[in-house]
HTML snippet that shows the backbone in 3Dmol.js (N, CA, C, O; Angstrom):
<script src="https://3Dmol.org/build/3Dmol-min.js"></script>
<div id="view" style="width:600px;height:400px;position:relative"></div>
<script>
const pdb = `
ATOM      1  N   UNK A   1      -8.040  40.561 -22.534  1.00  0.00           N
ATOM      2  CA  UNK A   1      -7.165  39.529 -23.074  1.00  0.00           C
ATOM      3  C   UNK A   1      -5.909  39.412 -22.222  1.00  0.00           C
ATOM      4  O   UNK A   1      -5.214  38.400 -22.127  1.00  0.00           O
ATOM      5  N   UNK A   2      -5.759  40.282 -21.768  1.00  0.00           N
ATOM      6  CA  UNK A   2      -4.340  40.854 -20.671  1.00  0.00           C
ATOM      7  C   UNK A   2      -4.466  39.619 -19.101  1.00  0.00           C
ATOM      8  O   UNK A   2      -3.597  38.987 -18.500  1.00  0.00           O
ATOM      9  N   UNK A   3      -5.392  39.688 -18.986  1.00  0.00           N
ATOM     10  CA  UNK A   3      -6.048  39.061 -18.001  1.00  0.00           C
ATOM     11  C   UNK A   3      -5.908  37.325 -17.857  1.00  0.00           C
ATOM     12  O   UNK A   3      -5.518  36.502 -17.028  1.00  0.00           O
ATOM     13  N   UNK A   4      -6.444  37.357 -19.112  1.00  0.00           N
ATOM     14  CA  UNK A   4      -6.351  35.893 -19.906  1.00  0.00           C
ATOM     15  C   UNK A   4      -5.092  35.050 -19.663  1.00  0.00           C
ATOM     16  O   UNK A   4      -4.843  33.984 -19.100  1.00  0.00           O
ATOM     17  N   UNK A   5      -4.233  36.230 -20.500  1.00  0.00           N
ATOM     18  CA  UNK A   5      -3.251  35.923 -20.623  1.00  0.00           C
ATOM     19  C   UNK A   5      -2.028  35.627 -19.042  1.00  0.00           C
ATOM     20  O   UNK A   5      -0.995  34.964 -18.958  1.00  0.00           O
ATOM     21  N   UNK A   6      -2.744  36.429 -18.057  1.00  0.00           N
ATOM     22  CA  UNK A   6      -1.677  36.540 -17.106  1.00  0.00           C
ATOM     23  C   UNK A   6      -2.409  34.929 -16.235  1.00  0.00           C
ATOM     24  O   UNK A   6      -1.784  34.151 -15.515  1.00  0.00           O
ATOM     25  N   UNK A   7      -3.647  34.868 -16.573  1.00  0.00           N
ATOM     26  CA  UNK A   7      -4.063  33.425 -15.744  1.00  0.00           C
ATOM     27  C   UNK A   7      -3.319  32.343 -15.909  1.00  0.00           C
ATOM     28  O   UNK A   7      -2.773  31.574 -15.117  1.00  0.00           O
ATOM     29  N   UNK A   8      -3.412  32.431 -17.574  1.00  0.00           N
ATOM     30  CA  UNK A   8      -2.435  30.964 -17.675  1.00  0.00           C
ATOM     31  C   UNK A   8      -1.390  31.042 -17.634  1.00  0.00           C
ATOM     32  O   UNK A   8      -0.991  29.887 -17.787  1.00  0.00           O
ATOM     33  N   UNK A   9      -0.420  31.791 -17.500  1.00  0.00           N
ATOM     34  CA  UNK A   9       0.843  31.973 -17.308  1.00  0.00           C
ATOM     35  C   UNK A   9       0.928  31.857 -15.754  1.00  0.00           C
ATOM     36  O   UNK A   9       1.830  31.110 -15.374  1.00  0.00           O
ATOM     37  N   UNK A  10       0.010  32.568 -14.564  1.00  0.00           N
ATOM     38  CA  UNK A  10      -0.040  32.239 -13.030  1.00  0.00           C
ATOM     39  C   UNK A  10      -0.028  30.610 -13.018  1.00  0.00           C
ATOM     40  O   UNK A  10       0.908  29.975 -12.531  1.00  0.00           O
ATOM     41  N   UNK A  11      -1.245  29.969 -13.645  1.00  0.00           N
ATOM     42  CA  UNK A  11      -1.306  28.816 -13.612  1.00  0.00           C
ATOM     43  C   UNK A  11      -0.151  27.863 -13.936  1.00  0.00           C
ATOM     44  O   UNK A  11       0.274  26.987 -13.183  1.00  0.00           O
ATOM     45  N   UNK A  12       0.333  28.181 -15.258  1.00  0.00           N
ATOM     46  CA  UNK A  12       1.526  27.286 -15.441  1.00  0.00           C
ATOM     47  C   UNK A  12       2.654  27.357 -14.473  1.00  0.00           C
ATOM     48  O   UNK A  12       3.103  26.299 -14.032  1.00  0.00           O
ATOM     49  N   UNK A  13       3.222  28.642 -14.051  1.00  0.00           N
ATOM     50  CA  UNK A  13       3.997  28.956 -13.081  1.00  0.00           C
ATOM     51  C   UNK A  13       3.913  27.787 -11.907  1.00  0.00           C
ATOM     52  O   UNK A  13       4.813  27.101 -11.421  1.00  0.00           O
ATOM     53  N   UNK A  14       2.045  27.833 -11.553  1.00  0.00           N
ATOM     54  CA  UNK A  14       2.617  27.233  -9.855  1.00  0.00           C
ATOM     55  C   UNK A  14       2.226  26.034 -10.489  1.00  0.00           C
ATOM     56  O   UNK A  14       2.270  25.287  -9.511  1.00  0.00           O
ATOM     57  N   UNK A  15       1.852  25.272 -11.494  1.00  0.00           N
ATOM     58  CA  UNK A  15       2.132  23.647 -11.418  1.00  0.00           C
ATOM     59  C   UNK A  15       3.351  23.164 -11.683  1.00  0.00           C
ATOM     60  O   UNK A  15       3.662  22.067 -11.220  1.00  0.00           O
ATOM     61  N   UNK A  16       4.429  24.044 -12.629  1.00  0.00           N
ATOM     62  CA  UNK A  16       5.245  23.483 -12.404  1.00  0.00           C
ATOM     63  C   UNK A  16       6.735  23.820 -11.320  1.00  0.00           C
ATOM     64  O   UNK A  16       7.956  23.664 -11.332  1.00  0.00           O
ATOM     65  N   UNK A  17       5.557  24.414 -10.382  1.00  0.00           N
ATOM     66  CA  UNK A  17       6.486  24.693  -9.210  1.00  0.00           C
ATOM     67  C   UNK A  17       6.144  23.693  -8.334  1.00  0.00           C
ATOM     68  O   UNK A  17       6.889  23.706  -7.353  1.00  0.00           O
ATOM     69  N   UNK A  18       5.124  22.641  -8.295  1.00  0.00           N
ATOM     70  CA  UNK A  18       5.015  21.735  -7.371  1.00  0.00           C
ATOM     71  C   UNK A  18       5.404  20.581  -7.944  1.00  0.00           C
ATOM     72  O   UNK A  18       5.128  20.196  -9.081  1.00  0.00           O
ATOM     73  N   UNK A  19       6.398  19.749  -6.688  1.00  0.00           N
ATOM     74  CA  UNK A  19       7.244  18.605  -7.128  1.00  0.00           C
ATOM     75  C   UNK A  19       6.073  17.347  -7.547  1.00  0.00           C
ATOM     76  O   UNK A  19       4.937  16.960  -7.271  1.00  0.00           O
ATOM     77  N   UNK A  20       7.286  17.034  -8.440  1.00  0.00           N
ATOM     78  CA  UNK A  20       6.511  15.856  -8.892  1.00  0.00           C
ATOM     79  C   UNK A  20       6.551  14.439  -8.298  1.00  0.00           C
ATOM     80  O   UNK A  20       7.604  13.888  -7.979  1.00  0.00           O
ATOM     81  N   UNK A  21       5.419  13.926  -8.180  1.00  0.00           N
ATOM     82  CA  UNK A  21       5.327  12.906  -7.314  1.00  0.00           C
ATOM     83  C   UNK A  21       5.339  11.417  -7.904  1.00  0.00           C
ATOM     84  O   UNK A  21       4.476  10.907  -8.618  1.00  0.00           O
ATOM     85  N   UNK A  22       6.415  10.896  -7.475  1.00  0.00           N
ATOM     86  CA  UNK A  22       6.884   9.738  -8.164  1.00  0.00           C
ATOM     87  C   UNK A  22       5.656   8.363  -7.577  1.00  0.00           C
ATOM     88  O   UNK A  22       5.006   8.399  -6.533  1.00  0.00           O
ATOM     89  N   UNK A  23       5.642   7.067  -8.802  1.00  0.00           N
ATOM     90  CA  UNK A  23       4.859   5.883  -7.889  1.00  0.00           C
ATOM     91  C   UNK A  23       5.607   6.213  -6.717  1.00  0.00           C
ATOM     92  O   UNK A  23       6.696   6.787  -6.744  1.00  0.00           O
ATOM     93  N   UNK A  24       4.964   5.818  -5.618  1.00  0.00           N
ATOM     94  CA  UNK A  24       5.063   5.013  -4.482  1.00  0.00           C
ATOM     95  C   UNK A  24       4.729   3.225  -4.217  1.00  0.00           C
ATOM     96  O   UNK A  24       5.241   2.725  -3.216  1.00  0.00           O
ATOM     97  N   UNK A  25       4.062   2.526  -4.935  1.00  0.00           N
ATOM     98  CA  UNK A  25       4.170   1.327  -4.449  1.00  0.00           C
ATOM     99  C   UNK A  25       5.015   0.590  -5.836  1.00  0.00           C
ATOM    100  O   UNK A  25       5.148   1.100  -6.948  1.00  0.00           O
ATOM    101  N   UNK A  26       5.423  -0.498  -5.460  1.00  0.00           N
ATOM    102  CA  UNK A  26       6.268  -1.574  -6.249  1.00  0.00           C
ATOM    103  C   UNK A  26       4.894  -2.486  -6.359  1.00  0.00           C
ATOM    104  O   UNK A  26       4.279  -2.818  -5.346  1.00  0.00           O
ATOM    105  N   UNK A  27       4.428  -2.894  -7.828  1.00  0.00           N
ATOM    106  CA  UNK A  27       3.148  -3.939  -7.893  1.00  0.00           C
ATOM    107  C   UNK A  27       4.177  -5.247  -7.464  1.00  0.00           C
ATOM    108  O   UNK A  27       3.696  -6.113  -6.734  1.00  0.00           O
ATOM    109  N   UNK A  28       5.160  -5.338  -7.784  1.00  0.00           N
ATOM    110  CA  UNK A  28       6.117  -6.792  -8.018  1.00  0.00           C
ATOM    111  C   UNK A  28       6.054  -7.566  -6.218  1.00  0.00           C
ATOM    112  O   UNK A  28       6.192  -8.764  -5.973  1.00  0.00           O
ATOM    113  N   UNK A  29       5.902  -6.874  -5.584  1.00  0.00           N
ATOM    114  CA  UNK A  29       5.811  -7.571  -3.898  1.00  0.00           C
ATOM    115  C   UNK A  29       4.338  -6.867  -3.421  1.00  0.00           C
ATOM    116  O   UNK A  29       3.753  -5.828  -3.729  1.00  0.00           O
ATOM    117  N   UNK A  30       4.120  -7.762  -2.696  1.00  0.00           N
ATOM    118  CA  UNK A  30       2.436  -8.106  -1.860  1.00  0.00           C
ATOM    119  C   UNK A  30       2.354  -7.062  -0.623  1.00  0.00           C
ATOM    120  O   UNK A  30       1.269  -6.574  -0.308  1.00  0.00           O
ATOM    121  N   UNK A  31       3.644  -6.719   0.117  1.00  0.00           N
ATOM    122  CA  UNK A  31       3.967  -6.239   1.440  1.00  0.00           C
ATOM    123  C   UNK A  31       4.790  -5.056   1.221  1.00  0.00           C
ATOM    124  O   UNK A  31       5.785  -5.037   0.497  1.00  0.00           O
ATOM    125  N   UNK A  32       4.193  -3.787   2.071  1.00  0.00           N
ATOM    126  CA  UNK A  32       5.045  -2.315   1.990  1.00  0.00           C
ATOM    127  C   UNK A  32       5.238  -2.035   3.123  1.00  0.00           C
ATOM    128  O   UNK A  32       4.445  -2.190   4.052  1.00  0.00           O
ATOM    129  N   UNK A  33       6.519  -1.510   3.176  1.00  0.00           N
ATOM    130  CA  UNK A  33       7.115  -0.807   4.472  1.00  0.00           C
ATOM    131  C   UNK A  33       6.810   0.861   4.729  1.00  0.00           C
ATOM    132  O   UNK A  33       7.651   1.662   4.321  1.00  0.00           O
ATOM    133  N   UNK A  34       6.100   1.144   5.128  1.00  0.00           N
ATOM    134  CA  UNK A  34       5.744   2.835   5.274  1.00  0.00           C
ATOM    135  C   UNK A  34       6.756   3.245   6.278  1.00  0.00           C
ATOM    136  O   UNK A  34       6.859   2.903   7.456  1.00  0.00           O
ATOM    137  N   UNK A  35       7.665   4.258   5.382  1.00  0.00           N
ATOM    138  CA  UNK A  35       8.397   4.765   6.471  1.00  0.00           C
ATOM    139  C   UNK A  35       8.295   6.129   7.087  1.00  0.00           C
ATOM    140  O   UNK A  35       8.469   7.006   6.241  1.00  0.00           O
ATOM    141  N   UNK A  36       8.066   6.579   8.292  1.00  0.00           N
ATOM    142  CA  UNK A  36       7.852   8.039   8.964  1.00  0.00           C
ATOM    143  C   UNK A  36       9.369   8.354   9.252  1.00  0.00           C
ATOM    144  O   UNK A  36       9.841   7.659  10.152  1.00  0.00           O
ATOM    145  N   UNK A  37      10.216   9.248   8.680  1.00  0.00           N
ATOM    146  CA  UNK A  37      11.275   9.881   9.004  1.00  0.00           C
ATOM    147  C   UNK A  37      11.706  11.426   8.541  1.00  0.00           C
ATOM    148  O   UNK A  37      12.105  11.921   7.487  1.00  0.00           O
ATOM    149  N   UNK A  38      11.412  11.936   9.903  1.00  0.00           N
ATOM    150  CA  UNK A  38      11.540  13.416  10.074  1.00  0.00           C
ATOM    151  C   UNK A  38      11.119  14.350   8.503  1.00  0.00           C
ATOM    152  O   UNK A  38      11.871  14.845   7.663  1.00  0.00           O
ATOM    153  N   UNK A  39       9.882  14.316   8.571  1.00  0.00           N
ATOM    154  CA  UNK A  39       8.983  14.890   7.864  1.00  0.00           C
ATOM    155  C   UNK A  39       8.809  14.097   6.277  1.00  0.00           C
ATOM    156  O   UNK A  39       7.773  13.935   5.632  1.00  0.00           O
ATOM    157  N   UNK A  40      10.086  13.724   5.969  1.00  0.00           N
ATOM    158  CA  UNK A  40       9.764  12.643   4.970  1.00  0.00           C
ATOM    159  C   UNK A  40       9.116  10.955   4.749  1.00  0.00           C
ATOM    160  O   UNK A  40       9.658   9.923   5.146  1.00  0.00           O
ATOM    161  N   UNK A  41       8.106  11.049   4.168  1.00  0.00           N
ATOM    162  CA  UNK A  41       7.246   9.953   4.070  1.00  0.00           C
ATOM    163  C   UNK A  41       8.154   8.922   3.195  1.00  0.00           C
ATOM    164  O   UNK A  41       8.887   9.612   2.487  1.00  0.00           O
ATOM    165  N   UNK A  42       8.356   7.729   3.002  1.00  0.00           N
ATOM    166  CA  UNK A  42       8.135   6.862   1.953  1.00  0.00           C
ATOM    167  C   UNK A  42       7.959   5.389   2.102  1.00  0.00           C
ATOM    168  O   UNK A  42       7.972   4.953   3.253  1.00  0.00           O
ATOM    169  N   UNK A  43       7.801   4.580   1.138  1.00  0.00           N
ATOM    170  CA  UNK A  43       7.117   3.560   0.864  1.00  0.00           C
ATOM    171  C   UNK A  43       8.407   2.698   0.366  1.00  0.00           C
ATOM    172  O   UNK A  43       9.032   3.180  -0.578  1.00  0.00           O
ATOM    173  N   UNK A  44       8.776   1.693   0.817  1.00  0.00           N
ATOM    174  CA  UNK A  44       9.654   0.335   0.786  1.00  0.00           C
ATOM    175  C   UNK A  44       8.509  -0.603   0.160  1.00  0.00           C
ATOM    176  O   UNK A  44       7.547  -0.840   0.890  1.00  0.00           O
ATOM    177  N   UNK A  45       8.529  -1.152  -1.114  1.00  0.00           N
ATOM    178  CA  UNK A  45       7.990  -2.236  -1.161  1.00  0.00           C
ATOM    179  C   UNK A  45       9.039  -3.286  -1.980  1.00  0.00           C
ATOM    180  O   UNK A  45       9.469  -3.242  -3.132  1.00  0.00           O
ATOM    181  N   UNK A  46       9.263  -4.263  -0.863  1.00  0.00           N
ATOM    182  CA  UNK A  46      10.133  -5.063  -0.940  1.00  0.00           C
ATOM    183  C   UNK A  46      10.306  -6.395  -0.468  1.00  0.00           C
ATOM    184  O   UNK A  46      11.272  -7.156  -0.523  1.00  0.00           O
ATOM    185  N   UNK A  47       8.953  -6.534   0.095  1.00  0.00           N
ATOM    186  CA  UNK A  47       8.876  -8.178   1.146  1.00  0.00           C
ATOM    187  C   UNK A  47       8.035  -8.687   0.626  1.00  0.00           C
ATOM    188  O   UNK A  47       7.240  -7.959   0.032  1.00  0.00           O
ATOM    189  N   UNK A  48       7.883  -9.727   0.614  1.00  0.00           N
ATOM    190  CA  UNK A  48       7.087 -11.097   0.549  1.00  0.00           C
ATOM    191  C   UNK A  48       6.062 -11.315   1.015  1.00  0.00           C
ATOM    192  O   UNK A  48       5.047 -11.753   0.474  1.00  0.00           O
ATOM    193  N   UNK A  49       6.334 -10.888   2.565  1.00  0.00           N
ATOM    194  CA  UNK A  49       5.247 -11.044   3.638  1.00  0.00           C
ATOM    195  C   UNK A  49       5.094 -10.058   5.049  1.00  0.00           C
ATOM    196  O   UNK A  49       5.970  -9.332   5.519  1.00  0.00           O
ATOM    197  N   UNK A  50       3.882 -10.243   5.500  1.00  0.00           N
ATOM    198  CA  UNK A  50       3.740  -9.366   6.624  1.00  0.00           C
ATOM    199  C   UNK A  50       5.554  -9.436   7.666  1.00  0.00           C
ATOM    200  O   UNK A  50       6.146  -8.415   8.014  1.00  0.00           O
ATOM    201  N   UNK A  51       6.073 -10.921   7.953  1.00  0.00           N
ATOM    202  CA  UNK A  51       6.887 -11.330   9.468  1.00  0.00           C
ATOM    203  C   UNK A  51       7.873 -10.622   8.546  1.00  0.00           C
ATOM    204  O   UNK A  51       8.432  -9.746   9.206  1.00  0.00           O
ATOM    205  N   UNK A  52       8.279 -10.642   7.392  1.00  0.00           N
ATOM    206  CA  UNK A  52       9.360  -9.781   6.965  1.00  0.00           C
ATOM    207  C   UNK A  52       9.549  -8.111   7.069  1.00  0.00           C
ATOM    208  O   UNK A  52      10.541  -7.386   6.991  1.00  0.00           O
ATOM    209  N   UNK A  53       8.485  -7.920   7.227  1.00  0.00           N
ATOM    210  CA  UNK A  53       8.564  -6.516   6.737  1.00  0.00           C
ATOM    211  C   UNK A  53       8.255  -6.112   8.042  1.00  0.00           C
ATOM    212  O   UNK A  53       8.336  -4.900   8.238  1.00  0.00           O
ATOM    213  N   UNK A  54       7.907  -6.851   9.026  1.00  0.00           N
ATOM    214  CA  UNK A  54       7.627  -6.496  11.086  1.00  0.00           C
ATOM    215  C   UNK A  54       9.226  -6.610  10.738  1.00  0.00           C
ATOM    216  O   UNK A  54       9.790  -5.518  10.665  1.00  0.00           O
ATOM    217  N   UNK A  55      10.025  -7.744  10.517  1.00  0.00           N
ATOM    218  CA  UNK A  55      11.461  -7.215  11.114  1.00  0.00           C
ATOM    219  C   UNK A  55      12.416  -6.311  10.697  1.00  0.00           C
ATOM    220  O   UNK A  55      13.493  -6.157  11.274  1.00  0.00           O
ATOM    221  N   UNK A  56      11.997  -5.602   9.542  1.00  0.00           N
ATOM    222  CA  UNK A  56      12.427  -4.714   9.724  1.00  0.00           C
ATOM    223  C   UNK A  56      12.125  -3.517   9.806  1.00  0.00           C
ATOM    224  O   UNK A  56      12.900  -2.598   9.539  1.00  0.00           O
ATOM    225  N   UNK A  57      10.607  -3.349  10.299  1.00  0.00           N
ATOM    226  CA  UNK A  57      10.548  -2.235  11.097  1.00  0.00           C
ATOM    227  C   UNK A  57      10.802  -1.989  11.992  1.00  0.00           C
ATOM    228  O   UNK A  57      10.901  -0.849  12.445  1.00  0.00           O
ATOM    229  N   UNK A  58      11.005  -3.109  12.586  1.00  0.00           N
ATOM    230  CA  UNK A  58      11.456  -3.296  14.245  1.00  0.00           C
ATOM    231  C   UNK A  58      12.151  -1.885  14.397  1.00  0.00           C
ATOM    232  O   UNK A  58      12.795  -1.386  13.473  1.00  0.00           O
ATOM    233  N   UNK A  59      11.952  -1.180  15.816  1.00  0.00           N
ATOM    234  CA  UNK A  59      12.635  -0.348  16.056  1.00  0.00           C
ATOM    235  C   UNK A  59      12.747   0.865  15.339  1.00  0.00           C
ATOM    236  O   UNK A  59      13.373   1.787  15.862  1.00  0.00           O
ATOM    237  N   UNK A  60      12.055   1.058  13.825  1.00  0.00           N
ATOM    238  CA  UNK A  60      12.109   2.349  12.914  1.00  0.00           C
ATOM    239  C   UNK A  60      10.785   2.867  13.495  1.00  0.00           C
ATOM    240  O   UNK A  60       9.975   2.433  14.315  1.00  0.00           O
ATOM    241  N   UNK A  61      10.891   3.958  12.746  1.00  0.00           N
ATOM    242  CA  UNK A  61       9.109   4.829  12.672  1.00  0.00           C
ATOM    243  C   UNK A  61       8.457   4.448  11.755  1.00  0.00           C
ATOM    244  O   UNK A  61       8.087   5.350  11.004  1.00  0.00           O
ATOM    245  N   UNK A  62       8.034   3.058  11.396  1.00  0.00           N
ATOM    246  CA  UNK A  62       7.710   2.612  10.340  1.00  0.00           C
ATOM    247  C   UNK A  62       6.529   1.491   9.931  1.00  0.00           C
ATOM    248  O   UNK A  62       7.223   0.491  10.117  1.00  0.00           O
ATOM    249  N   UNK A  63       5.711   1.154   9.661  1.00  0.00           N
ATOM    250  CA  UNK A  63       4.615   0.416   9.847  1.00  0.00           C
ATOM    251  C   UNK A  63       4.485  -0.305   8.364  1.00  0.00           C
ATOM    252  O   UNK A  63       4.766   0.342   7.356  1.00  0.00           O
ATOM    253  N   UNK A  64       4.107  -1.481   8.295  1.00  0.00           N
ATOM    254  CA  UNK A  64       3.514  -2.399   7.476  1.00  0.00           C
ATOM    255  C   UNK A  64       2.470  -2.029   6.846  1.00  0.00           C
ATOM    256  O   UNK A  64       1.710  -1.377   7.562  1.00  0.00           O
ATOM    257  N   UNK A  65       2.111  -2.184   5.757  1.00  0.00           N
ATOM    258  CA  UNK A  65       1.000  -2.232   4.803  1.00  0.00           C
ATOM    259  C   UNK A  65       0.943  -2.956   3.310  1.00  0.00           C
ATOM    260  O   UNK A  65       1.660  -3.093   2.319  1.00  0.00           O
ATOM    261  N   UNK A  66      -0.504  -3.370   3.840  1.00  0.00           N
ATOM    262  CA  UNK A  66      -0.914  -4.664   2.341  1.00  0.00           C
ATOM    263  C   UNK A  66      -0.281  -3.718   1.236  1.00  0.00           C
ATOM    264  O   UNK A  66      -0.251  -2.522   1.528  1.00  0.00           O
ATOM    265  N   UNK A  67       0.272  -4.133  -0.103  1.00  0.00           N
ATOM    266  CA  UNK A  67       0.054  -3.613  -0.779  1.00  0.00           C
ATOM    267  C   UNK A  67      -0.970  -3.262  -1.874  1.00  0.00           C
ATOM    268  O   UNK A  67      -1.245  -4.242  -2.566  1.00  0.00           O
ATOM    269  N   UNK A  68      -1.648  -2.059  -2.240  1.00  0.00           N
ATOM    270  CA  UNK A  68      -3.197  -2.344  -2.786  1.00  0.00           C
ATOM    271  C   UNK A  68      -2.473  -2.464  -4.455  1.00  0.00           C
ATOM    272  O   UNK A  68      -3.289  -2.699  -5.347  1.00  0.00           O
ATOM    273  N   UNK A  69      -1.370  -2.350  -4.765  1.00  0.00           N
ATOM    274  CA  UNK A  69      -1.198  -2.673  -6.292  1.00  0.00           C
ATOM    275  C   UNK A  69      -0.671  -4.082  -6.783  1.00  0.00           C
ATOM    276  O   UNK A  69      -0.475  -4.511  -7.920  1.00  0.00           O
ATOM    277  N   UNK A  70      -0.520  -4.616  -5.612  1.00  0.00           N
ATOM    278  CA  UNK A  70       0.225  -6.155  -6.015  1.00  0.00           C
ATOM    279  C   UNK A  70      -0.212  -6.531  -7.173  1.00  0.00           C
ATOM    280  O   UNK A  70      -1.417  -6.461  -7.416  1.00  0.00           O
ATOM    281  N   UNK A  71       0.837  -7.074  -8.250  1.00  0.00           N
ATOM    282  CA  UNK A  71       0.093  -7.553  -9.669  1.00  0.00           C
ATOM    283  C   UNK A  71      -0.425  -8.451  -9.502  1.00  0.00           C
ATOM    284  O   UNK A  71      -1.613  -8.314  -9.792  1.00  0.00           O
ATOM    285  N   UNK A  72      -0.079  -9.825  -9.011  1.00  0.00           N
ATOM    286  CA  UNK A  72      -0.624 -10.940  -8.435  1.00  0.00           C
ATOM    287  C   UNK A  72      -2.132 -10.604  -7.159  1.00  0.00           C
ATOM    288  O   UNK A  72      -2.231 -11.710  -6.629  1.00  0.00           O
ATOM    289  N   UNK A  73      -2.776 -10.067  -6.771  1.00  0.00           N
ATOM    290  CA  UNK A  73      -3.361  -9.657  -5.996  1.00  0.00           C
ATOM    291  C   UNK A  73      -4.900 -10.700  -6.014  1.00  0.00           C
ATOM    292  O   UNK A  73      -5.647 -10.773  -6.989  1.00  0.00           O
ATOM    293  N   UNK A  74      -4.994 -11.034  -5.412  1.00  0.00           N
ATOM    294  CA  UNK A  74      -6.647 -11.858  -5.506  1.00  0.00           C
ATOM    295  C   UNK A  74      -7.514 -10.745  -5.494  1.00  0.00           C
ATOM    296  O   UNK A  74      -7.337  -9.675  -4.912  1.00  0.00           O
ATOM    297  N   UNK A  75      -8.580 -11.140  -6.274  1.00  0.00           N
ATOM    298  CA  UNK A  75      -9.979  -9.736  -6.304  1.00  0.00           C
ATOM    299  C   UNK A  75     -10.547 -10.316  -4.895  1.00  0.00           C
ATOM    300  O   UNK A  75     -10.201 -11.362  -4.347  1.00  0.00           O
ATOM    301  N   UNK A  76     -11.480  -9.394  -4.461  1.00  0.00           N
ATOM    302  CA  UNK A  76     -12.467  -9.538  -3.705  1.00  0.00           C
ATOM    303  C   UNK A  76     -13.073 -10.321  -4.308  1.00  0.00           C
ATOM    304  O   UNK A  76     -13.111 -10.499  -5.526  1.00  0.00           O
ATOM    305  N   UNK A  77     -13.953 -11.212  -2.917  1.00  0.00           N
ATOM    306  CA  UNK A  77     -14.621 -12.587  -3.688  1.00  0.00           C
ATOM    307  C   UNK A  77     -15.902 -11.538  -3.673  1.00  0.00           C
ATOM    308  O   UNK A  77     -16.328 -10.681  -2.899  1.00  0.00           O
ATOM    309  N   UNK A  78     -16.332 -12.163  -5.151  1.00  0.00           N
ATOM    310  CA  UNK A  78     -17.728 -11.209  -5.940  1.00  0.00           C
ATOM    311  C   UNK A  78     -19.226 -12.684  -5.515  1.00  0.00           C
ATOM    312  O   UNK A  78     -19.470 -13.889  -5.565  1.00  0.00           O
ATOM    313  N   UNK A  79     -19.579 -11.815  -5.263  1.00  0.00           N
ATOM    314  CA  UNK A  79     -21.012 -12.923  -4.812  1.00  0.00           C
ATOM    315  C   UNK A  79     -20.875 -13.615  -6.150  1.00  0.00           C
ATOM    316  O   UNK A  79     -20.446 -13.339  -7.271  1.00  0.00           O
ATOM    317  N   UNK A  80     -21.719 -15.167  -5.207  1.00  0.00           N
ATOM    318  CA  UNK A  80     -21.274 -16.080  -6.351  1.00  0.00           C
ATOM    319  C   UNK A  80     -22.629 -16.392  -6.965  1.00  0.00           C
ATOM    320  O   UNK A  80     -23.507 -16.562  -6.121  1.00  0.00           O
ATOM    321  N   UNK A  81     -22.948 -16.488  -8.027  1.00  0.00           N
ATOM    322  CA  UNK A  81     -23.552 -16.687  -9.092  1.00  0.00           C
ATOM    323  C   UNK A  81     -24.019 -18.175  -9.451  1.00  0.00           C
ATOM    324  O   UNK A  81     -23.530 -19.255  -9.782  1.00  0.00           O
ATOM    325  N   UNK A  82     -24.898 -17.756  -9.265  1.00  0.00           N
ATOM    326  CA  UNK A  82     -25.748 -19.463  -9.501  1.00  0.00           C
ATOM    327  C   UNK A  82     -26.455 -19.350 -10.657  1.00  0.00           C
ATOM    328  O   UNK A  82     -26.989 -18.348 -11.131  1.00  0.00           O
ATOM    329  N   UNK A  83     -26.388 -21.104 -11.308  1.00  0.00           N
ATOM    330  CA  UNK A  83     -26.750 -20.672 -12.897  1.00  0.00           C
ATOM    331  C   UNK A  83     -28.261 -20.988 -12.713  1.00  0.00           C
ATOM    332  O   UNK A  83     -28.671 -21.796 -11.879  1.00  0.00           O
ATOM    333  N   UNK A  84     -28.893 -20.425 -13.389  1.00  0.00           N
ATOM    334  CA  UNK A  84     -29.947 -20.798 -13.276  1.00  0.00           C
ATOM    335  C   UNK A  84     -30.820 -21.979 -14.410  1.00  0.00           C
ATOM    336  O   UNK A  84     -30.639 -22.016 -15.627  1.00  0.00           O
ATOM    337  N   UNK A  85     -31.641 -22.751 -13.733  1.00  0.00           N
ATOM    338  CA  UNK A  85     -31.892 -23.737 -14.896  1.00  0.00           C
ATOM    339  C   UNK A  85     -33.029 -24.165 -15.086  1.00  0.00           C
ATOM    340  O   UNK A  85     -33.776 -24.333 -14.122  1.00  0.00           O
ATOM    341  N   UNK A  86     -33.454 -24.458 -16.430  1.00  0.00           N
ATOM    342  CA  UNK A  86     -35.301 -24.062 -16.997  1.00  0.00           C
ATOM    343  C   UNK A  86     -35.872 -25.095 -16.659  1.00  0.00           C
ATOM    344  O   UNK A  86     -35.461 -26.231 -16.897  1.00  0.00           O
ATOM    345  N   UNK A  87     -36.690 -24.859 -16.180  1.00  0.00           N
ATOM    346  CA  UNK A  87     -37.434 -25.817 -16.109  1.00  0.00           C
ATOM    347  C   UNK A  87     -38.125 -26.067 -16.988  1.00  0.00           C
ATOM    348  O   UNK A  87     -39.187 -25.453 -16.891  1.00  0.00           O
ATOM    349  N   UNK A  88     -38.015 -27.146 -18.471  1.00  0.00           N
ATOM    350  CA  UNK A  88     -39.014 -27.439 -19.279  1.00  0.00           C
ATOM    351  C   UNK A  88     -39.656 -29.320 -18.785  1.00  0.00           C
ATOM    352  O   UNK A  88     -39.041 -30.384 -18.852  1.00  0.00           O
ATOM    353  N   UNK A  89     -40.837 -29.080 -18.403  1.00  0.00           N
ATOM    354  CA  UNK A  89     -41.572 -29.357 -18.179  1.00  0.00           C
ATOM    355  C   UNK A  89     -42.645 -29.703 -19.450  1.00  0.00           C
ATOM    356  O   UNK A  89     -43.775 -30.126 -19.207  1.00  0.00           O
TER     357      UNK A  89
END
`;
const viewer = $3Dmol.createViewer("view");
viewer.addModel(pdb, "pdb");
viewer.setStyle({}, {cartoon: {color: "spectrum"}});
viewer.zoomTo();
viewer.render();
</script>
């Protein structure tokens, strides 16, 4: 039971020793700014469009990306479906 007991207590220990990881994307804009700066990662989502978000990476360590949560987001076009119709004869 000693045993038991020391697992979940190891366990609880190291989850809540690892930070917690906040969203990263904004659904509200289409376009994210990924930023690379000295070991820290993060995510700008704040543009409209791809030419916005090139200028201001310009010159950072930083790269563009679609955003995959946009609320507005078009689905993938789903094969299209043809109705089918009886022939009564």
């Amino acid at each position: 039971m000693r045993i038991f007991a020391l697992a979940i207590l190891t366990i609880g220990a190291a989850s809540a020793a690892l930070p917690a990881q906040a969203q990263t994307y904004d659904p509200r804009y289409p376009v994210c700014l990924h930023v690379y700066n000295r070991g820290i990662n993060y995510y700008e989502c704040a543009y409209t469009s791809l030419a916005q978000c090139n200028m201001s990476a310009s010159g950072r360590s930083a790269q563009c990306e679609i955003n995959p949560y946009f609320a507005h987001a078009s689905q993938e076009p789903s094969a299209r479906r043809y109705k089918r119709y009886r022939n009564d004869y």
